[in-house]
PDB file as gemmi writes it, atoms N, CA and C in Angstrom:
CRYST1    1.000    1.000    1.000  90.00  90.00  90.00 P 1                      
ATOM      1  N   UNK A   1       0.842  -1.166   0.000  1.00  0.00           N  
ATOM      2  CA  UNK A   1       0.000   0.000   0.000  1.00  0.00           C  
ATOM      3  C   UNK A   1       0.899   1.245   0.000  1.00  0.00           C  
ATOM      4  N   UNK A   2       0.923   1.691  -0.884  1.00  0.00           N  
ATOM      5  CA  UNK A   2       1.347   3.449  -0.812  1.00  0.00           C  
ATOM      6  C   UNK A   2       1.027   4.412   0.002  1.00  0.00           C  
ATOM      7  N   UNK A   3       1.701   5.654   0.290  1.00  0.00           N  
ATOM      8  CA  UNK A   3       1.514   6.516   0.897  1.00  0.00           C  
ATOM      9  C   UNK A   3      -0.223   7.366   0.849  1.00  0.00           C  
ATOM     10  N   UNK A   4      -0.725   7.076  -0.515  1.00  0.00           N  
ATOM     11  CA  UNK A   4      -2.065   7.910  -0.990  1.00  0.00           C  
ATOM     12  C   UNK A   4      -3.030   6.534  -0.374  1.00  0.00           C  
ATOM     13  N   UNK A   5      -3.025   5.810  -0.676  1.00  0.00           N  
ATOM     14  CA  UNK A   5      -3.960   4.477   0.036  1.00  0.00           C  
ATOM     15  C   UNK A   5      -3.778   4.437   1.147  1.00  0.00           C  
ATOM     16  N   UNK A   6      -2.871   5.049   1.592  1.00  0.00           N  
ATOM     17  CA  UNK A   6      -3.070   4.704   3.382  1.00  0.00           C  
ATOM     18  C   UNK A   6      -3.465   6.018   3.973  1.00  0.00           C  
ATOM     19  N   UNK A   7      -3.506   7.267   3.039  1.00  0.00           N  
ATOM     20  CA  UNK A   7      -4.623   8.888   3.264  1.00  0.00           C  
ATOM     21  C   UNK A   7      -5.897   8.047   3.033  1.00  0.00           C  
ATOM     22  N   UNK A   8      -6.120   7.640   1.977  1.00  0.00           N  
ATOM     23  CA  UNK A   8      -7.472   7.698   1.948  1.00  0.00           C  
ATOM     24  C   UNK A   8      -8.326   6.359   2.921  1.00  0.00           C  
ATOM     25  N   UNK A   9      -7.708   5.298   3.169  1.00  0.00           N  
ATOM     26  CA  UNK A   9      -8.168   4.042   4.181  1.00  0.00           C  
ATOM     27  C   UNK A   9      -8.218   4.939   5.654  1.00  0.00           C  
ATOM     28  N   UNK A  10      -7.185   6.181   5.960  1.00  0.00           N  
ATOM     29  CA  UNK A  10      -7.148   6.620   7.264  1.00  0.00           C  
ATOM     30  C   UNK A  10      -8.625   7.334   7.104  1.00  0.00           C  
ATOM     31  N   UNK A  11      -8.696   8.301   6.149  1.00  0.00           N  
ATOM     32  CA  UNK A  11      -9.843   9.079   5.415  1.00  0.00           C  
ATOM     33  C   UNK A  11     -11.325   8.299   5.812  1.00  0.00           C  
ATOM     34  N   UNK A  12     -11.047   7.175   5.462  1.00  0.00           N  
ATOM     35  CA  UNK A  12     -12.502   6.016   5.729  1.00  0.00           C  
ATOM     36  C   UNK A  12     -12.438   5.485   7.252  1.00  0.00           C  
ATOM     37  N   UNK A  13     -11.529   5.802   7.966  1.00  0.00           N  
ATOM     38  CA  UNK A  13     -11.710   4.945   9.269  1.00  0.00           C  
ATOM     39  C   UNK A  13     -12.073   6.478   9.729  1.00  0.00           C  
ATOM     40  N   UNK A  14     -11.508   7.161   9.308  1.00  0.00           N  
ATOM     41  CA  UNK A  14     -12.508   8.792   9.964  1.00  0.00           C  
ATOM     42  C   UNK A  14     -13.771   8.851  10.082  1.00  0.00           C  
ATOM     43  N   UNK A  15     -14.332   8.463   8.985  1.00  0.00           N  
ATOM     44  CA  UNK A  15     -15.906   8.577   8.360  1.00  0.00           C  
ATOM     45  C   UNK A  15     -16.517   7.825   9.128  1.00  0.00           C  
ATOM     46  N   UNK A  16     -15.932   6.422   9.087  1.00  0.00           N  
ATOM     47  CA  UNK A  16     -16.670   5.212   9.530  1.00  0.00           C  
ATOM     48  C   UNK A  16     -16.943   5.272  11.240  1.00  0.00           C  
ATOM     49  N   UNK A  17     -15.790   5.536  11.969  1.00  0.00           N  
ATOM     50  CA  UNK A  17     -15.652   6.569  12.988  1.00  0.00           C  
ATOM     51  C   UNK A  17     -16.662   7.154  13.463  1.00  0.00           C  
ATOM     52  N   UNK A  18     -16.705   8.211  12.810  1.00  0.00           N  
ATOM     53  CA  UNK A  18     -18.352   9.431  13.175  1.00  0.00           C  
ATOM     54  C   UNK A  18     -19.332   9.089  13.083  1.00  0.00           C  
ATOM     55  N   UNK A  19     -19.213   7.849  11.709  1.00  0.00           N  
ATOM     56  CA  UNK A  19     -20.658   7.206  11.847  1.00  0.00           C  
ATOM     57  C   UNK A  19     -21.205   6.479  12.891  1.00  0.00           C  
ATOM     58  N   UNK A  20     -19.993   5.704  13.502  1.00  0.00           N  
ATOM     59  CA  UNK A  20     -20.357   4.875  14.572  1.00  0.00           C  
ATOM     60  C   UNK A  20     -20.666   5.601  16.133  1.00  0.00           C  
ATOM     61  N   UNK A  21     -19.930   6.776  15.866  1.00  0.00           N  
ATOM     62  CA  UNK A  21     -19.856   7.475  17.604  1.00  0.00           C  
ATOM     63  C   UNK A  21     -21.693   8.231  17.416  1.00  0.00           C  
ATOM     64  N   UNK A  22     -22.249   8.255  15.777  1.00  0.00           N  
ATOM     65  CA  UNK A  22     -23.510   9.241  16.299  1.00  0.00           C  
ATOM     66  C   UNK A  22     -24.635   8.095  16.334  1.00  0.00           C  
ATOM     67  N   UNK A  23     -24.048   6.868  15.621  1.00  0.00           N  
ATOM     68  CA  UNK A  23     -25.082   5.828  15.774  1.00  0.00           C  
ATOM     69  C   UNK A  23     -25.423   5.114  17.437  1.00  0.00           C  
ATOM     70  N   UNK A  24     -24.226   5.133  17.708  1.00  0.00           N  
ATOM     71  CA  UNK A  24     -24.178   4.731  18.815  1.00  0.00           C  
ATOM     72  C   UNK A  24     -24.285   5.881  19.805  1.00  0.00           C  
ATOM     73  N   UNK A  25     -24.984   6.575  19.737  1.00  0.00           N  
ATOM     74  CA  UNK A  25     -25.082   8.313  20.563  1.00  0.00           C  
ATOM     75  C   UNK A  25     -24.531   8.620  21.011  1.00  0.00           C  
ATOM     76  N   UNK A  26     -23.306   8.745  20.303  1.00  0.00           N  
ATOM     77  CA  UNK A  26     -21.806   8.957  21.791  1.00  0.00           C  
ATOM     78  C   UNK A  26     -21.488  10.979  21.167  1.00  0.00           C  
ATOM     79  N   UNK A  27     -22.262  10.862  19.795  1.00  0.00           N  
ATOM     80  CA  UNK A  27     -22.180  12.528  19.295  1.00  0.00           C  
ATOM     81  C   UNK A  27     -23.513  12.655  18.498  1.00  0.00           C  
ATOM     82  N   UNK A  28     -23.850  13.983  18.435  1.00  0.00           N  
ATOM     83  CA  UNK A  28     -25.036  14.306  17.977  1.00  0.00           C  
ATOM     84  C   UNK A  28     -24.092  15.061  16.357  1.00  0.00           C  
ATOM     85  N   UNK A  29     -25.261  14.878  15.552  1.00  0.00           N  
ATOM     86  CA  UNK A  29     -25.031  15.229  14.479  1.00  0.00           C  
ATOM     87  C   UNK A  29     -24.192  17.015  13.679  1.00  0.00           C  
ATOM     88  N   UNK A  30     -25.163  17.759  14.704  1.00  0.00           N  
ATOM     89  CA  UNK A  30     -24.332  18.539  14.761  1.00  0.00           C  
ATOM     90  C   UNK A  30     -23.207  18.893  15.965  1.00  0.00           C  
ATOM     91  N   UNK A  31     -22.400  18.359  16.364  1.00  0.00           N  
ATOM     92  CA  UNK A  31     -21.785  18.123  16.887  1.00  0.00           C  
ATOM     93  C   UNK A  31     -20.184  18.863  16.031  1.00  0.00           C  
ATOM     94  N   UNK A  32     -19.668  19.626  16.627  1.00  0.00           N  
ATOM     95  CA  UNK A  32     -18.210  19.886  15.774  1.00  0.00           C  
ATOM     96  C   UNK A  32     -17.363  18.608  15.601  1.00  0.00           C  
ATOM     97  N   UNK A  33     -17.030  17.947  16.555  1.00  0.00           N  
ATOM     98  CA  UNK A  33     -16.601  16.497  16.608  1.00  0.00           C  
ATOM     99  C   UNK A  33     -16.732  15.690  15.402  1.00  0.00           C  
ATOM    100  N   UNK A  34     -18.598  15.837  15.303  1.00  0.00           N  
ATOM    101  CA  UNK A  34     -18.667  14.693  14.329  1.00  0.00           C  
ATOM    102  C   UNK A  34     -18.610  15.207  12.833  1.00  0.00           C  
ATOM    103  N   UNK A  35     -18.518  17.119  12.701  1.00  0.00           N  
ATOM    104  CA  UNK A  35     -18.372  17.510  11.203  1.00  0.00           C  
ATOM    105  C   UNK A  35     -17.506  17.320  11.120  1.00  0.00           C  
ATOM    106  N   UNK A  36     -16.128  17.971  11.623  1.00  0.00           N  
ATOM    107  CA  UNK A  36     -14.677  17.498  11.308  1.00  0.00           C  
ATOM    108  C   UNK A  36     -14.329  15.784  11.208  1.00  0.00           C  
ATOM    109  N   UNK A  37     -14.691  15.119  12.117  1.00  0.00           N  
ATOM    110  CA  UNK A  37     -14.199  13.653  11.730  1.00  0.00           C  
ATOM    111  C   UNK A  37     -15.124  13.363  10.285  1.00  0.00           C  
ATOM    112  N   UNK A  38     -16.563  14.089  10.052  1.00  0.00           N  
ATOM    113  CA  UNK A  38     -16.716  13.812   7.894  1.00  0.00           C  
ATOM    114  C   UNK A  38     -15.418  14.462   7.595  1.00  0.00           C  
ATOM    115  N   UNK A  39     -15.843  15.947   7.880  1.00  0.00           N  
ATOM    116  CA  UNK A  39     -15.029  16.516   7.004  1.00  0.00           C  
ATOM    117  C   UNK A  39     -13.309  16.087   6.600  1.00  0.00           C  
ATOM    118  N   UNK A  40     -12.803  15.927   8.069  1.00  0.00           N  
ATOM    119  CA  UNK A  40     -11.154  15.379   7.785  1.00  0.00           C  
ATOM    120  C   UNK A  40     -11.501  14.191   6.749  1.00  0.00           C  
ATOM    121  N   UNK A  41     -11.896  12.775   7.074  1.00  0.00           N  
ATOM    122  CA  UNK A  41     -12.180  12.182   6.340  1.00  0.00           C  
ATOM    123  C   UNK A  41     -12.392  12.056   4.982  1.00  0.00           C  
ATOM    124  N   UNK A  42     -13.068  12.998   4.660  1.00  0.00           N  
ATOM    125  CA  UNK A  42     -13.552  13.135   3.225  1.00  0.00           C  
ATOM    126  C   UNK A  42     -12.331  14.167   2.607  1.00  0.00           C  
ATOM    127  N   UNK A  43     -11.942  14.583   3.006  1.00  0.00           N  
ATOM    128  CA  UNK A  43     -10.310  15.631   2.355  1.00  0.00           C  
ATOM    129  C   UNK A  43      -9.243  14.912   2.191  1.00  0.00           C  
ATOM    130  N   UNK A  44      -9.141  14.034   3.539  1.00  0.00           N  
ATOM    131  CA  UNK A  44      -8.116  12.331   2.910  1.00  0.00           C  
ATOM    132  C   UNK A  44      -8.243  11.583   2.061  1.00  0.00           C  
ATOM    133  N   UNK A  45      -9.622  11.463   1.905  1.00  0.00           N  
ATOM    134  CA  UNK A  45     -10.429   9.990   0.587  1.00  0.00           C  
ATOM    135  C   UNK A  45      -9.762  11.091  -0.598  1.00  0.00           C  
ATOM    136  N   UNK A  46     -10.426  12.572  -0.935  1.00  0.00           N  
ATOM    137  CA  UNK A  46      -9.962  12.913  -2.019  1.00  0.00           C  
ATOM    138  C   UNK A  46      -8.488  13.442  -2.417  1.00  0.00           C  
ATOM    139  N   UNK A  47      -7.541  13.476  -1.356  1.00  0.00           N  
ATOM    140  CA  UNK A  47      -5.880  13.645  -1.657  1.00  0.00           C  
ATOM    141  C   UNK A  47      -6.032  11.785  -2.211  1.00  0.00           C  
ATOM    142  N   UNK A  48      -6.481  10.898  -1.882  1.00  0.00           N  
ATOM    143  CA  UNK A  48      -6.246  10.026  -2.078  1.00  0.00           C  
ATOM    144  C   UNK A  48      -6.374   9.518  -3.428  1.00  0.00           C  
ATOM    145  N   UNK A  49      -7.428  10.088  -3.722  1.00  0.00           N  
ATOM    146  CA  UNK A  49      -8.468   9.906  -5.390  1.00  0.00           C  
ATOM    147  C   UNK A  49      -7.478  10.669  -6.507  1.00  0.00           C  
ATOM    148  N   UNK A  50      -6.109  12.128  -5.966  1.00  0.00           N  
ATOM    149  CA  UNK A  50      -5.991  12.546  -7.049  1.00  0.00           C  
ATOM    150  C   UNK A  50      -5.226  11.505  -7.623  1.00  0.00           C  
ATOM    151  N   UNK A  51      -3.975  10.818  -6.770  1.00  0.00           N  
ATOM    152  CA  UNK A  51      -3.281   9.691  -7.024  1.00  0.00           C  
ATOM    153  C   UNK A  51      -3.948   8.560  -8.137  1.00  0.00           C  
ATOM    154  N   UNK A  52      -5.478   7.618  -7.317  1.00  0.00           N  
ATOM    155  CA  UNK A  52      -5.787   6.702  -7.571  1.00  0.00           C  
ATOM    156  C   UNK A  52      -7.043   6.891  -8.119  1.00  0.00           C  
ATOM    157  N   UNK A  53      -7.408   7.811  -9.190  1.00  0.00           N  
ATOM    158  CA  UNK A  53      -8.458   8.369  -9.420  1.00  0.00           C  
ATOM    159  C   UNK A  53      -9.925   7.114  -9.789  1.00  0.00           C  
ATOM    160  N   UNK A  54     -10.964   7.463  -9.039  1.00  0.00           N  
ATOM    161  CA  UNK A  54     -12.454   6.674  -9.137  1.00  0.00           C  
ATOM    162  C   UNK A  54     -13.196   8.258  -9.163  1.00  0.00           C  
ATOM    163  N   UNK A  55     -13.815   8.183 -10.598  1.00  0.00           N  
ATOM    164  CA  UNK A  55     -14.562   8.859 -10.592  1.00  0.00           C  
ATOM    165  C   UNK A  55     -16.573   9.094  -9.670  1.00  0.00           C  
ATOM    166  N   UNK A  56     -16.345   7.901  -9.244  1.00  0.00           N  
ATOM    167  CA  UNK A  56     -17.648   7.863  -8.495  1.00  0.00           C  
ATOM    168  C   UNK A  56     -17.226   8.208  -7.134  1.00  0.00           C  
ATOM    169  N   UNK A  57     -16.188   7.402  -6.531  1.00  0.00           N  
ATOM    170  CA  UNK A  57     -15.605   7.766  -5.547  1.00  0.00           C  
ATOM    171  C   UNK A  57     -15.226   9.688  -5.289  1.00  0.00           C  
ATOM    172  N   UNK A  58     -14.722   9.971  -6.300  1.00  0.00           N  
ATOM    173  CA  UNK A  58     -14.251  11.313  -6.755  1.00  0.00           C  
ATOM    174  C   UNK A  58     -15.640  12.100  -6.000  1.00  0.00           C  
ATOM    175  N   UNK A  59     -16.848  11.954  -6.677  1.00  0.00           N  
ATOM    176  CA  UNK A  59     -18.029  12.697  -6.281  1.00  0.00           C  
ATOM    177  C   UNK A  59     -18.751  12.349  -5.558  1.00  0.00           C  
ATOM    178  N   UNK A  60     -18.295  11.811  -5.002  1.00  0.00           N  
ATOM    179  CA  UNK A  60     -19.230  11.493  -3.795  1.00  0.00           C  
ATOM    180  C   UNK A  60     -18.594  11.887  -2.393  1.00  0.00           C  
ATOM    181  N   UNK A  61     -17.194  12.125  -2.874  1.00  0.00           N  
ATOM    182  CA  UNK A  61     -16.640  12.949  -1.210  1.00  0.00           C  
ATOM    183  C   UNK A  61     -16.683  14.308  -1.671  1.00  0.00           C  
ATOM    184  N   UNK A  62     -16.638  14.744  -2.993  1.00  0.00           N  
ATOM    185  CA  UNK A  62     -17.060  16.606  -3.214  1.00  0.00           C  
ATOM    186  C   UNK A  62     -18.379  16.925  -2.468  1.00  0.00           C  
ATOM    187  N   UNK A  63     -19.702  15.724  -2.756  1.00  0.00           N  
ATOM    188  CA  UNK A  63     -20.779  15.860  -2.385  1.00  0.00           C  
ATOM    189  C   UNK A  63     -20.353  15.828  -0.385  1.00  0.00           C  
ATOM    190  N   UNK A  64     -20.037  15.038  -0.456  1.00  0.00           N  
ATOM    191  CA  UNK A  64     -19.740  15.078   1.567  1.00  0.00           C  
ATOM    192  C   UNK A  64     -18.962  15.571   2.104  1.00  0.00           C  
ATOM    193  N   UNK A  65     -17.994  16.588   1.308  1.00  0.00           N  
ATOM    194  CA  UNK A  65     -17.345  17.504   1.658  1.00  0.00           C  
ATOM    195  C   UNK A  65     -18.545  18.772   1.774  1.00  0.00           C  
ATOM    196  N   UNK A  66     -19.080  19.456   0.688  1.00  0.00           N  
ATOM    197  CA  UNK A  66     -20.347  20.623   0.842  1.00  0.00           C  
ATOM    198  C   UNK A  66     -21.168  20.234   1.870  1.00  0.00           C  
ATOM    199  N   UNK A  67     -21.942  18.493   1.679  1.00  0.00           N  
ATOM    200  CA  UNK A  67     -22.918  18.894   2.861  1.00  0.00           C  
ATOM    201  C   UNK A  67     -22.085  19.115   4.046  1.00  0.00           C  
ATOM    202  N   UNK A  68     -21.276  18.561   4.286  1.00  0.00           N  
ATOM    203  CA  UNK A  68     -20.930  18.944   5.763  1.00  0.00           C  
ATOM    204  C   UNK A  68     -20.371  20.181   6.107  1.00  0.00           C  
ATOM    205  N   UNK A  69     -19.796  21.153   5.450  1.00  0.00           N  
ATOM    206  CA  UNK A  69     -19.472  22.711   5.081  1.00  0.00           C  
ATOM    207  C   UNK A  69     -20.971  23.049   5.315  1.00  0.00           C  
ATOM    208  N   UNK A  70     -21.910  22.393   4.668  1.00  0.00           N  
ATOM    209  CA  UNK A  70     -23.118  23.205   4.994  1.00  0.00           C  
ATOM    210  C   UNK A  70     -23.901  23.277   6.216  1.00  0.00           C  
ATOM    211  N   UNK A  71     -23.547  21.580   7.001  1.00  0.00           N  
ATOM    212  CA  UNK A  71     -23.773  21.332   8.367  1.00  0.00           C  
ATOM    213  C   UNK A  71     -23.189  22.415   9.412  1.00  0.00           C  
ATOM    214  N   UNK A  72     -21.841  22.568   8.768  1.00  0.00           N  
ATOM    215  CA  UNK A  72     -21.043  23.395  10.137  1.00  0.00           C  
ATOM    216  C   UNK A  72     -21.533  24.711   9.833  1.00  0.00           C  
ATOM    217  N   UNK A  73     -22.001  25.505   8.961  1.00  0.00           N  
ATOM    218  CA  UNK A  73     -22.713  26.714   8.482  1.00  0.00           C  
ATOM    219  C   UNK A  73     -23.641  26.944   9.290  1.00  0.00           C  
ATOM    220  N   UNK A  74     -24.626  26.098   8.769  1.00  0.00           N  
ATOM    221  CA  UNK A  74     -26.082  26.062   9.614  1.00  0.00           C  
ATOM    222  C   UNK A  74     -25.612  26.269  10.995  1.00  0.00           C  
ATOM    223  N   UNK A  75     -25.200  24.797  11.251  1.00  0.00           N  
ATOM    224  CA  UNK A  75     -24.630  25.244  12.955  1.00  0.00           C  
ATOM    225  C   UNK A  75     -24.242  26.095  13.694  1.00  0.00           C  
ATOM    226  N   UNK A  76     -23.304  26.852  12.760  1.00  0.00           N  
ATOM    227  CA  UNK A  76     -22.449  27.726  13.619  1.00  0.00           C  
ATOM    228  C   UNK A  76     -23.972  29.272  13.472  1.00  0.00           C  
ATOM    229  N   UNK A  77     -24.863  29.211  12.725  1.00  0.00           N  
ATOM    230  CA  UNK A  77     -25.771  29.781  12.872  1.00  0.00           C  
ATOM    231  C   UNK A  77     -26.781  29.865  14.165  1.00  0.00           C  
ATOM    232  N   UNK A  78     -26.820  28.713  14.479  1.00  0.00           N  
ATOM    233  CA  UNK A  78     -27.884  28.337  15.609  1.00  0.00           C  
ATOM    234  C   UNK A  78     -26.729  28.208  17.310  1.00  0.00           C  
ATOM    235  N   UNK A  79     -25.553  28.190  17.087  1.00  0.00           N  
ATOM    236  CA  UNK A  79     -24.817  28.081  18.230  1.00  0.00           C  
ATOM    237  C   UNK A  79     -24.558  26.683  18.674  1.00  0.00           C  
ATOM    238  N   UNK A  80     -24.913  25.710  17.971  1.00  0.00           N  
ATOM    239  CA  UNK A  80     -25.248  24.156  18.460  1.00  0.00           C  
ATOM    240  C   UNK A  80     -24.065  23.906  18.990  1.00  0.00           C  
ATOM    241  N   UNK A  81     -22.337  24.349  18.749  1.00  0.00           N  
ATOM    242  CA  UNK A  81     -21.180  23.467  18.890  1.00  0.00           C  
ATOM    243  C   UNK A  81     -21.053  23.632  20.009  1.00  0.00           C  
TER     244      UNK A  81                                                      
END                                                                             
């Protein structure tokens, strides 16, 4: 495994991560915690993609990069963090 496969596998244990700490209610959604562990995540998967390019892969962390930019937006609107 290369240096870019082991950004983007760290990238997915980020994701997978947040998913598990809000499933398991250990963080609420808007939670700063749980935007940054998407967000880091999803900025690793795509340093990873320029290397090993998947175009589905490619858009689908642009897409979960914005919503969650849009999560921490909203948020930081309402005071939630």
């Amino acid at each position: 495994m290369d240096f870019f496969q082991w950004l983007g596998f760290v990238g997915m244990i980020f994701i997978v991560y947040g998913y598990f700490l809000l499933q398991s209610e250990k963080l609420k959604s808007t939670s700063i915690k749980f935007q940054l562990l998407n967000l880091t995540g999803a900025i690793l998967l795509i340093i990873s993609l320029f290397v090993h390019f998947n175009l589905g892969s490619f858009l689908i962390e642009i897409f979960w990069i914005i919503i969650t930019l849009y999560g921490m937006y909203k948020n930081s609107k309402t005071s939630q963090y």
